[in-house]
Every structure is written in C-alpha cells, then in structure tokens.
C-alpha positions in Angstrom: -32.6 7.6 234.8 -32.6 9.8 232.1 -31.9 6.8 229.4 -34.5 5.1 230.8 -37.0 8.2 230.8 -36.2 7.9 227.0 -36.8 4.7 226.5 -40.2 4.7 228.2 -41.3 7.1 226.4 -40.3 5.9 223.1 -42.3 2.5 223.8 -45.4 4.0 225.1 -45.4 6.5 221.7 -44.6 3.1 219.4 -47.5 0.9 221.3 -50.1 3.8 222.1 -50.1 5.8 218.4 -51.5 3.5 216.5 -54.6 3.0 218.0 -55.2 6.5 217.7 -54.3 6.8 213.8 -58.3 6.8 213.2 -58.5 9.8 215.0 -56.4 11.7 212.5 -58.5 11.5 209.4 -58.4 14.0 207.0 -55.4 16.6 209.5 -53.5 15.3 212.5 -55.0 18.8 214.4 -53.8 18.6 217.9 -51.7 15.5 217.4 -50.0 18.1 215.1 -48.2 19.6 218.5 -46.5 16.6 219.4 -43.2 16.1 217.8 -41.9 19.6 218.7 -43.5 19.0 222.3 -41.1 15.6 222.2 -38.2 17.0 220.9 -38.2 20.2 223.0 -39.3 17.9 227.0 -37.0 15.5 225.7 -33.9 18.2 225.0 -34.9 19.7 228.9 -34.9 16.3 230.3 -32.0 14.4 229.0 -29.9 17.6 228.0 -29.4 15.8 225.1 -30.3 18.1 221.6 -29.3 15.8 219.1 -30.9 12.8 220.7 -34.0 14.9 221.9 -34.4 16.6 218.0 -33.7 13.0 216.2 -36.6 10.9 218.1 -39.2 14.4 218.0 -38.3 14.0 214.0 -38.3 10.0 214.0 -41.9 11.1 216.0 -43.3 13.4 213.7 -42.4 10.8 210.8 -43.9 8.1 212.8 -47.1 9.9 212.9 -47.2 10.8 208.8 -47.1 6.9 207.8 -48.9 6.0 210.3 -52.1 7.9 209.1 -51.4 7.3 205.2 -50.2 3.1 205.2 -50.3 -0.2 207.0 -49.3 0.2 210.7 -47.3 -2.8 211.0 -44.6 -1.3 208.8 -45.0 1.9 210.4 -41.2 1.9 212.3 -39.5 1.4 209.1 -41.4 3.7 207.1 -41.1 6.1 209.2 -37.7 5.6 209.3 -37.2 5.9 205.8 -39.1 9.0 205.8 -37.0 10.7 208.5 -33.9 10.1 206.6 -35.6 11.6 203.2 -36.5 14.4 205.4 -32.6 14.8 206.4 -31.5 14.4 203.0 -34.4 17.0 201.7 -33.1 19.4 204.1 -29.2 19.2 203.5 -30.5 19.6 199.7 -31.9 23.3 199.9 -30.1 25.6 198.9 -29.9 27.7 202.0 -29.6 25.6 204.1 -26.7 23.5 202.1 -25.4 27.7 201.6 -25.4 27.8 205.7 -23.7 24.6 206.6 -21.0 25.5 204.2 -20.6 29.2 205.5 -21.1 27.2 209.2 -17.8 25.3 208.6 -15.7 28.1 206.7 -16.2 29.9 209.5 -15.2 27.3 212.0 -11.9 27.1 209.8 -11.6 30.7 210.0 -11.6 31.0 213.8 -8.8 28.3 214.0 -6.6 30.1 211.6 -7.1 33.0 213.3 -6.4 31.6 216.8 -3.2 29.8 216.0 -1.8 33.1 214.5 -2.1 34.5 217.6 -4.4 36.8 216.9 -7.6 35.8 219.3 -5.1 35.8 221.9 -3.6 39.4 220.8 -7.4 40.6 220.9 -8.3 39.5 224.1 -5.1 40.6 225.7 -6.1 44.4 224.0 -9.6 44.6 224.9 -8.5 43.1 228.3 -6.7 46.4 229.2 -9.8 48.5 228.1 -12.5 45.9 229.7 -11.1 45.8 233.3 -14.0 44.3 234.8 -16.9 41.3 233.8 -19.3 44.7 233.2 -16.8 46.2 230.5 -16.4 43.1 228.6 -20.4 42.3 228.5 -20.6 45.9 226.9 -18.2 45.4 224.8 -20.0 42.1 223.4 -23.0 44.1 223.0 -21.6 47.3 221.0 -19.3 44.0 218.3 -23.5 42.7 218.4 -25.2 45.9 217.1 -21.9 46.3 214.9 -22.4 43.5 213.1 -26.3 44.3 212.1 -26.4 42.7 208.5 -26.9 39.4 209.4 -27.5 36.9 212.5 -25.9 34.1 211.7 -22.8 36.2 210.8 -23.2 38.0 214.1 -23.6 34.6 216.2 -20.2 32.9 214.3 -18.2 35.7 214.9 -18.9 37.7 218.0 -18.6 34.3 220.4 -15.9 33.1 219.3 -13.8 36.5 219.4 -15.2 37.8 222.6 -15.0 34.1 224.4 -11.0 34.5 225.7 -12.3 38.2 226.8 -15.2 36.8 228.7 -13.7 34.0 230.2 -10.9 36.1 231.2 -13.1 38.2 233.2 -15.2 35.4 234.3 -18.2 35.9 232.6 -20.6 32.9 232.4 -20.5 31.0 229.4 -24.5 31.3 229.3 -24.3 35.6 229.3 -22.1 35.5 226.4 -24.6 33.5 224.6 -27.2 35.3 225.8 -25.9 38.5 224.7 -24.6 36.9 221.1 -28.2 35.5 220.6 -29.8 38.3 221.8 -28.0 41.2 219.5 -28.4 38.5 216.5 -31.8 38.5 214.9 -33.1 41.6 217.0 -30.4 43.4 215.5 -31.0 41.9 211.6 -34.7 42.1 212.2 -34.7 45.8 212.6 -31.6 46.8 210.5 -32.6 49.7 207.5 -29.9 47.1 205.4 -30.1 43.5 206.3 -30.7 39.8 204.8 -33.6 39.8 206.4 -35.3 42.5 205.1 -36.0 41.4 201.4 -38.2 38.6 203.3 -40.0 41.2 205.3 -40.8 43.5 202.7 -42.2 40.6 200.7 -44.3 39.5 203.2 -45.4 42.8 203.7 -46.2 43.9 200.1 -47.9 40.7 199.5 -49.9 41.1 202.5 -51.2 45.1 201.8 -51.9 43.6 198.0 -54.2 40.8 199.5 -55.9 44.0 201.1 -56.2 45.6 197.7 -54.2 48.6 199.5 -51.4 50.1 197.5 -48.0 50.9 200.1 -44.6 51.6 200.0 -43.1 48.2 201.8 -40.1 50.2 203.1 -42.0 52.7 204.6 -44.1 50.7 206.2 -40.7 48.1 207.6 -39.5 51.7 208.3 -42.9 52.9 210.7 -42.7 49.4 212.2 -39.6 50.0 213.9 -40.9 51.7 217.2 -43.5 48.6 218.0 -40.7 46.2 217.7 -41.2 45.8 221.3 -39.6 43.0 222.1 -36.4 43.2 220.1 -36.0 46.8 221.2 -36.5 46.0 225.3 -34.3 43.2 225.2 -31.7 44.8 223.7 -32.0 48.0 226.3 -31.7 44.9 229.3 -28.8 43.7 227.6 -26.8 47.0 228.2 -28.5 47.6 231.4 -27.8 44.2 233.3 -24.3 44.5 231.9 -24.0 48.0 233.0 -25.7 47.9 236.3 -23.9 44.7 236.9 -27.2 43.0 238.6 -28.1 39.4 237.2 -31.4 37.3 238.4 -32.7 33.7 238.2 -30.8 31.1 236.8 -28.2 33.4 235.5 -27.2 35.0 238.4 -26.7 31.1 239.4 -24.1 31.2 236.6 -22.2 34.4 237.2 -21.7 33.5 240.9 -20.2 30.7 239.7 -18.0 32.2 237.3 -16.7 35.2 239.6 -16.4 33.2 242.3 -15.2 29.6 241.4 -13.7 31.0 237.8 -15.6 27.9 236.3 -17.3 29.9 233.0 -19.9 27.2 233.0 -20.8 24.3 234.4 -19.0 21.0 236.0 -20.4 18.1 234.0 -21.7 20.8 230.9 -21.7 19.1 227.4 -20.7 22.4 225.1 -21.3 23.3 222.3 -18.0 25.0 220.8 -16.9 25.4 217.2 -13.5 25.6 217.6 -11.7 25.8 221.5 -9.5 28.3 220.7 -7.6 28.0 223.9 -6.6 24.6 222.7 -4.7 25.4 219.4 -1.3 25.6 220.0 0.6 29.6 219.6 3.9 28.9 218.6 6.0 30.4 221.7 8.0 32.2 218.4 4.5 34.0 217.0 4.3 38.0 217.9 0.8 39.1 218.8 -0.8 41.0 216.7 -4.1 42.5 217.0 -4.3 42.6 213.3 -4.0 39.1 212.7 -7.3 38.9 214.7 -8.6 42.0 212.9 -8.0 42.0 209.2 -9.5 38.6 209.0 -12.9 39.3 210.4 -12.9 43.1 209.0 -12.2 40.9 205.7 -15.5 38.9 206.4 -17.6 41.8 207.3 -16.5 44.2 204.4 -16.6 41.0 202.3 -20.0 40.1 203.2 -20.8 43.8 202.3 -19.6 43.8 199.3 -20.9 40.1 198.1 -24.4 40.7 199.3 -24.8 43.8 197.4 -22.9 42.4 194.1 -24.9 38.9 194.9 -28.5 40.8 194.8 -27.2 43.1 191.6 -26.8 40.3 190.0 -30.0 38.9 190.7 -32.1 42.0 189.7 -30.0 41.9 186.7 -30.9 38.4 185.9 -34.4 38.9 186.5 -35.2 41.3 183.6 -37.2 43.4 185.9 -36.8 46.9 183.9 -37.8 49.4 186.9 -35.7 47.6 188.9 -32.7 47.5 186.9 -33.3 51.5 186.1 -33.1 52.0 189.7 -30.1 49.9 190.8 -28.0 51.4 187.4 -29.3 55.0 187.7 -25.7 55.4 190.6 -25.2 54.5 193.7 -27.3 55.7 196.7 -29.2 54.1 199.9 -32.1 52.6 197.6 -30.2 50.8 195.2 -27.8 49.3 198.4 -31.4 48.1 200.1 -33.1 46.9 196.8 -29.6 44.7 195.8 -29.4 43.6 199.6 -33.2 42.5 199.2 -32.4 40.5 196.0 -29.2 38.9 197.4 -29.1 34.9 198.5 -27.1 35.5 202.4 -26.2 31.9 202.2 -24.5 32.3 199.4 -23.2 35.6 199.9 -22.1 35.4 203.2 -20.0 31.5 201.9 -18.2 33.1 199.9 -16.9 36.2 202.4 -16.1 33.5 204.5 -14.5 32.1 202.1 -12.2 35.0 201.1 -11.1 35.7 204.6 -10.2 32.1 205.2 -7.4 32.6 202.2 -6.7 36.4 203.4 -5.8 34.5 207.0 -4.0 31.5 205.5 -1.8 33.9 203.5 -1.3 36.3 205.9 0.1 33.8 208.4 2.3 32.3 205.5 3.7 35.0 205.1 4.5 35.8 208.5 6.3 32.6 208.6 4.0 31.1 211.4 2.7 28.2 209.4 3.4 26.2 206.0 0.6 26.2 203.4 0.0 22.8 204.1 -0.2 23.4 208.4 -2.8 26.2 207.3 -4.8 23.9 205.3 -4.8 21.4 208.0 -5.5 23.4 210.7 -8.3 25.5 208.7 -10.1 21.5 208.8 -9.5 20.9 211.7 -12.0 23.9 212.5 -14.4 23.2 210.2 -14.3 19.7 211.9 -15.1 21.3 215.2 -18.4 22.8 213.7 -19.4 18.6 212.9 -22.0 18.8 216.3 -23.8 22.1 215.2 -24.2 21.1 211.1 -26.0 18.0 213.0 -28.0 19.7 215.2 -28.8 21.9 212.7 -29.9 19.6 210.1 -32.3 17.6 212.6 -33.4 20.9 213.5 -34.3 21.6 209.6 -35.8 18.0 209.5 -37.9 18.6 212.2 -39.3 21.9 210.9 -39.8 19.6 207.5 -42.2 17.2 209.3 -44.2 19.6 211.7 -45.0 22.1 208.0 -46.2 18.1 206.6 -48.4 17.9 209.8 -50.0 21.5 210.0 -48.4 22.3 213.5 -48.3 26.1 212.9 -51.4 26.2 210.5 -53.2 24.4 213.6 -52.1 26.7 216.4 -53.3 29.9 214.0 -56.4 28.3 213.9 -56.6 27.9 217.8 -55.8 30.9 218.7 -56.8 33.6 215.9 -60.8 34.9 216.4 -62.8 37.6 217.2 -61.1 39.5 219.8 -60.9 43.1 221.1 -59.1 45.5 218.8 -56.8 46.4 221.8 -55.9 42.7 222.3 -55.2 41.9 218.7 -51.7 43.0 218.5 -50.9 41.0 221.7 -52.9 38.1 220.5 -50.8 38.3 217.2 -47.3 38.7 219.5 -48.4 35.6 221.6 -49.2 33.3 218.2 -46.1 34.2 216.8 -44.2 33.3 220.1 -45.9 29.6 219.9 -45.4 29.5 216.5 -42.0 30.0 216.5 -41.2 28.2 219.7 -42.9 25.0 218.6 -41.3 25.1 214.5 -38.2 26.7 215.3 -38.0 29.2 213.0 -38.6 33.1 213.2 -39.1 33.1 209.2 -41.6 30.4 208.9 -43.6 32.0 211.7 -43.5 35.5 210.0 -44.3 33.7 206.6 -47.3 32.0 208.5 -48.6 34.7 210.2 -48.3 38.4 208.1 -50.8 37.2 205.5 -53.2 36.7 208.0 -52.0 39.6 210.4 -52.2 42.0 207.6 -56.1 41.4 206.6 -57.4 40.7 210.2 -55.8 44.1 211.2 -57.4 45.9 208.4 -60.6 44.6 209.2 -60.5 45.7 212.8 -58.9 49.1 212.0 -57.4 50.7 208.8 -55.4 53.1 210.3 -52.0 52.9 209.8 -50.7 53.4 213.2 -52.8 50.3 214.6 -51.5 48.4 211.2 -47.9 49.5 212.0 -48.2 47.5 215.4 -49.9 44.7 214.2 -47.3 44.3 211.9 -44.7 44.8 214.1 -46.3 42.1 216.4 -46.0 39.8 213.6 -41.7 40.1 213.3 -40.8 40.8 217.4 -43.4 37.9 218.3 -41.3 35.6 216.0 -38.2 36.3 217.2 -39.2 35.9 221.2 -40.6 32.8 220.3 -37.1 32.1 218.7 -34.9 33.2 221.4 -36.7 30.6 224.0 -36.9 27.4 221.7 -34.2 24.9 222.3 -34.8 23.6 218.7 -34.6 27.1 217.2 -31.3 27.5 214.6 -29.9 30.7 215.6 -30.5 28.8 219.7 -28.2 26.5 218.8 -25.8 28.5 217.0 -25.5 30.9 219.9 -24.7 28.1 222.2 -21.9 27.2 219.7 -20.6 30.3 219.0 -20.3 30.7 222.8 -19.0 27.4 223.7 -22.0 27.4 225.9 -24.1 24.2 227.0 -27.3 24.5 225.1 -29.8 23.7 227.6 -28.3 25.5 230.0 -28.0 28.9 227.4 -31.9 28.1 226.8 -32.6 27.8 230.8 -30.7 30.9 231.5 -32.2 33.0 228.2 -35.9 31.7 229.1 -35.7 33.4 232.0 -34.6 36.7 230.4 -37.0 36.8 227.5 -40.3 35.8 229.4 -40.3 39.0 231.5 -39.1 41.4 228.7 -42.1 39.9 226.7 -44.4 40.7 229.6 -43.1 43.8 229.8 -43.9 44.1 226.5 -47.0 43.1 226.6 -48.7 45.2 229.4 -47.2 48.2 229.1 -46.1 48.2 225.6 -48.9 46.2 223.2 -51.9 47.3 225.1 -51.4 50.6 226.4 -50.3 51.6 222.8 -53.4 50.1 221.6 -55.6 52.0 224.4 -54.3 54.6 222.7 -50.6 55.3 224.7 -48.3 57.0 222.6 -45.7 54.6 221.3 -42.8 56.9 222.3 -44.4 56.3 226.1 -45.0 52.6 225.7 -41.0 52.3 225.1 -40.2 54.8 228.3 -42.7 52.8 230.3 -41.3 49.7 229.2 -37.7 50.5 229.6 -38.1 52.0 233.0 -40.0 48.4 233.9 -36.8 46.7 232.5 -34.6 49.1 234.8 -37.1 48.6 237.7 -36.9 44.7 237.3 -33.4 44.5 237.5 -32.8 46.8 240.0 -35.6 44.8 242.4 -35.2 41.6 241.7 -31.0 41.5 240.4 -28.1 40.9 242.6 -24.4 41.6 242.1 -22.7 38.3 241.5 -19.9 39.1 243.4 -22.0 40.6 246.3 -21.6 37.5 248.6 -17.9 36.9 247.6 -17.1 40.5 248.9 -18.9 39.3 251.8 -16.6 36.6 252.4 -13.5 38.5 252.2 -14.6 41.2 254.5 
C-alpha cells in the first residue's frame, strides 16, 4: 500500500506540475512549500527517510527546471540537478568536516565496545541506576555535560547510555528523545559553545542594521531567561524521568519496553551507528570502566582543546589587531569565548575524534585484546555502520539546497511577518521560526533568516531592551522547536542514530513532547512576559504547567503490569 501511495503520488506530481509552471513566473511563492511538505508526508507515511528525503529533493529539483527550460526534458534535468545538489552539498566544508567526524565517531564506538569497555560502563552505572528512572537521569546529567556541541552530544551520549537503557528497559524513542533534547538546547544556551560565534554574529549584525551600538555577549548573555522553549523542555526532561509518568505515544513505548522488554518496536527499521551488543568481547578481555572512559574523556578534552587552538588560529590568521591583543593578552573566560567563536567545529571536533580513535586503538594494543591490524578493521567496520546516517544526511543537506533556490523560508517570512500587537510579536517571531525550521531543516538557517529581520521589527515596536532580549530570544528557541519536530532536521536524524531508534517513530514520540512544551511556552511564557509578567514568573508559571501536565495527563508505565501481578 505504501509503495503504491508513492508511486501515485510521484505520477500525479510528474503529469500535474507542468501545467502549472506558468504560474510561477518571476518566484515559485506557495509552490515554494512543496518539496519539504513531500519529503516530510512522505517520511510519516512510508517510514521511509531516505526514500521520502530523495523524491521531496528530486521534487524540489523538478520544480527549478521546470520553471527555467523546456518541460519535456524536465525528468532528466531535474535529475541532473538533484545529483549537483548532492555533490554541492558533500563539497562544503562543514558539512564534508561532519560526515568525516560522523564516521570517526562510529569507528570510535566499535573500538570502544570490543574492548569491553561499553559493556564495563553499563555494568557500573547499572549498580548506581537501579531503576528505568535512574538511568533516564543519568542520560540527562552525560546531556548537559557535554554542552559544547550537539552533534558531539548526540554521537556520544546514545551510543554509551544505549546498553544502560536497554538494560533497564527504557524505550529506544526516550533515549532519543532525551539525547535530542539536551543537544542543541544545551549548545544553544551554553556561555562557551560552537554555536555561539554564529549567534553573536547574527546578533551584532542585526543591532548594526539598527545603527545601535551593543555588546553581542551581553546581549546572548540577557537572552538566556526567554529561551523558553529550550529551558522548559529541558526541566520535562528531568521531571518525566523523575516522576516516572510518560503520555501519548511514548507512554505507548515504555509499556512496551517494561513490560514486553522489547526497547522498540517489532517490525522498527533503526537507525544505529554501530550495535554494540553485536561486536564480539573476547571471553579473555577484563572490563574496565576506563577503556570506556579515557576514550570519550579523550574526545571531549580533545574537542576542548582543538576548538580553542582551531579558533586561535583563526583570529591569528585574520590580522584582526584588537582581536589578537585580546586573545595574547593571557588566558581568561574572553579570550576561551572569542577563540571558541573563531573556531570551524567541523573541523575541530574531526580531529578530537580523530585522536581518541588512536588513544583507543593503542590502548587496546596494548592491553593485548586486539592486533593493530583487528583494530583498524574493526574501527571500519564502525565507520561503515554510520553509511545510512551520512545518506540521510546528505539528502537532508540537498534538500535544504533546493528549498534556499526556491525561497521556501523567505516565502513563509513574508506570510506570516506584519503589523501585529507588540505583545504578540515575540510569539509571532517563535511560531515563524518553528515553520521555518520545521519546513528547511535547519535551526541555523532559520536563525540566519529570521534575526535580521527580528532585530529591526522589534526595535520598531519597542526599543527597550527587555522587549528586545525576548524577541531575540524568540528568534534562537523558535529554531530549535521547529528543529526538534522535523523528520528531515540533521540533529533528528542523528538522534535517532545515536539511539538506535526508528526515526519516525523518535519523531512521533518527540512531536508529542515538544508541541505542549511550546504551548506552554507560549501562553504563559511569550505573552504574559510581554503583558508585562516578570520573566522570572513566566519560567515558574511555565514549569509548574510542565509539572501539572505530566502529573494529569502521565501514567506510570509499569502501572498496569503491577496490576497484573497483584
């Protein structure tokens, strides 16, 4: 049914489009909308990402030729321009930097796994997390740990917490909610990140276009506290886990796991970098925790150390002279933000992953578990494992390509933004990004799109800083819930990975999280700030709705399966 679904619908777009290319003149304008509509009603219906993301690409290509050359070529044209799109996208230099630091990683995990030392881990934190609850927390406390960068978060945390989790019978979908959901809220409002060099841009440049001098940092800094979003669904997070209560879909989910012990689904296609509790531990091996633990202490500390040396350079190389006084005046918490700011993550973050992969291959040399050569085998035999997300990931990038050549996000600004009431402009602003994001996949595109025209329109309604703070704020949380519920969103389908999760089923599950925290958000956060609400209040109010929301609505998973043993 669902072949043929796909099949009808790729013969009505082929037949009906062209007789509608007149339409699209001089901008495609609502047609705009359509391949990330395709790809993401396609990836729901089918299940199928990487089929679903390839035809919404093929789609979006289809519609570029269609409007600038002879329709009777346009299949192979577009064709040709869907694999240029593929190729353009593989070329950039982040995202050529992530694939590569995608598949060290994967090596890393294997390495680590056959010397015993994910199993040595999971076996420790299983005598300290006793229970599904404890291990959830657990997850959530490695999450805010690792604060400096999402993609590092999602590639490590799931893949070290998975035998913990499963152990315990946690749902494959929680753990990637949890990974997903103390990823980018985390780097997005982290005083030190690889994000924040983009957001200080964006906001500099945006204050400038104002003719209003500030201090970008300051402003990031005041920002924090309207971070609505990313700060409530963090609090759920800890309190689901800690109050044990579940709703929706994912309750679904944890019944299952608690009770039946399946961790997802009969049938589910997953998503897994590397199954860990398929490489084989030598009977011989002794367990060490360490052999989990220097490796990934390696990467972090690594990925410290290369981001700050990787963005020193960079100021260094760009002759800017109060820059490089500031950054050789000594060390201090200025010069580590300003070289973070400057640093390429891609980059940065490769070669960490790069250096723990040797520190793990020579570590289990030398504990006689493997020869050089089994080390080097088995280190590509993960990165081969990560084969499904580098694909996913590049149609995802391709996809993004062809919507920015069609105006999708420049059109939905232009929908939504107008006159509106001062105290409904920050939710306005939250509720663009959300589409933005959700249609593009991207959280940085959207806050690239949206914070020069966020900055100016917020000015214009009010100068004050408070009401610019929130604005601003709107801009960077509104991109990231947009983010969390798109099926075609990077750090989505990285979750799902790092997880071992089924990605439509991590999306279902997470949908149904994030749209009530964003509500909550919304109408007692956004507007009762902008009514005037302390901000400090807002957050109570909204956390106590979180708590109150769980507590109604959530259910212990293994309520009934007390029940049945009574």
């Amino acid at each position: 049914m669902k072949r043929i679904f796909t099949l009808v619908f790729l013969l009505v777009f082929l037949i009906v489009m062209p007789f509608l290319a007149p339409h699209f003149v001089e901008s495609w304008g609502a047609w705009s909308i359509i391949p990330p509509i395709v790809a993401i009603t396609l990836a729901f219906v089918t299940k199928n990402v990487v089929v679903s993301l390839f035809i919404g690409v093929f789609s979006g290509a289809y519609l570029i030729v269609l409007h600038t050359g002879p329709r009777l070529s346009a299949i192979v044209r577009a064709f040709i321009l869907m694999t240029q799109e593929m190729v353009s996208a593989l070329s950039d230099s982040w995202n050529a930097g992530i694939v590569v630091q995608t598949l060290t990683i994967g090596g890393l995990i294997a390495l680590v796994a056959v010397m015993g030392g994910t199993r040595a881990i999971a076996e420790k934190l299983s005598k300290s997390a006793r229970s599904a609850a404890a291990a959830q927390i657990y997850t959530w406390l490695m999450g805010i740990f690792i604060f400096f960068d999402d993609y590092a978060n999602l590639l490590t945390v799931g893949p070290i917490m998975r035998p913990v989790t499963d152990k315990l019978r946690v749902s494959r979908e929680k753990l990637a909610f949890i990974i997903d959901s103390t990823a980018a809220p985390i780097a997005d409002i982290a005083l030190i990140s690889t994000w924040i060099g983009y957001e200080l841009g964006l906001i500099q440049h945006g204050y400038a276009a104002i003719g209003v001098e500030a201090n970008a940092y300051s402003v990031f800094i005041h920002t924090i506290p309207y971070r609505f979003y990313s700060l409530l669904i963090l609090a759920f997070i800890f309190i689901s886990a800690k109050s044990r209560r579940d709703f929706g879909p994912m309750l679904t989910a944890e019944r299952r796991a608690r009770r039946e012990g399946k961790v997802y689904a009969d049938g589910a296609s997953i998503m897994s970098a590397v199954d860990t509790e398929k490489l084989a531990v030598a009977d011989s091996t002794k367990l060490k925790v360490s052999n989990a633990l220097v490796p990934v202490m390696t990467l972090i500390v690594g990925a410290f150390a290369a981001l700050f040396y990787n963005g020193y350079q960079n100021i260094l190389s760009d002759g800017n002279a109060s820059q490089i006084a500031l950054i050789t005046s000594g060390f201090s918490l200025t010069v580590l933000r300003e070289c973070f700011s400057a640093s390429n993550a891609s980059i940065a973050l490769t070669q960490a992953a790069i250096f723990a992969s040797l520190v793990a291959i020579f570590m289990g040399w030398r504990q006689k578990i493997y020869s050089l050569k089994t080390a080097v085998d088995t280190w590509i035999k993960g990165a081969g494992g990560m084969v499904i997300t580098v694909t996913i990931l590049i149609l995802a990038w391709s996809l993004s390509g062809v919507i920015g050549k069609l105006g999708t996000a420049e059109f939905l600004v232009g929908v939504i933004s107008g006159k509106v009431p001062p105290f409904l402009l920050s939710t306005i602003i939250f509720v663009m990004g959300a589409l933005i994001s959700f249609a593009t996949g991207t959280s940085y595109g959207t806050m690239g799109i949206l914070m020069p025209l966020a900055i100016p329109l917020a000015f214009a309604v009010s100068p004050e800083p408070a009401f610019m703070y929130m604005n601003i704020g709107a801009v960077l949380t509104g991109a990231i819930f947009g983010d969390h519920c798109s099926p075609i969103s990077d750090t989505t389908i990285l979750s799902s990975m790092g997880a071992g999760c089924d990605h439509i089923a991590h999306v279902n599950t997470q949908l149904m999280y994030a749209l009530p925290v964003a509500g909550i958000s919304i109408f007692l956060c956004f507007i009762p700030t902008s009514l005037g609400l302390p901000v400090v209040l807002s957050l109570i109010a909204g956390a106590a709705c979180v708590t109150g929301m769980l507590f109604l609505f959530g259910r212990h998973a293994e309520e009934k399966a007390k029940d049945r043993t009574s």
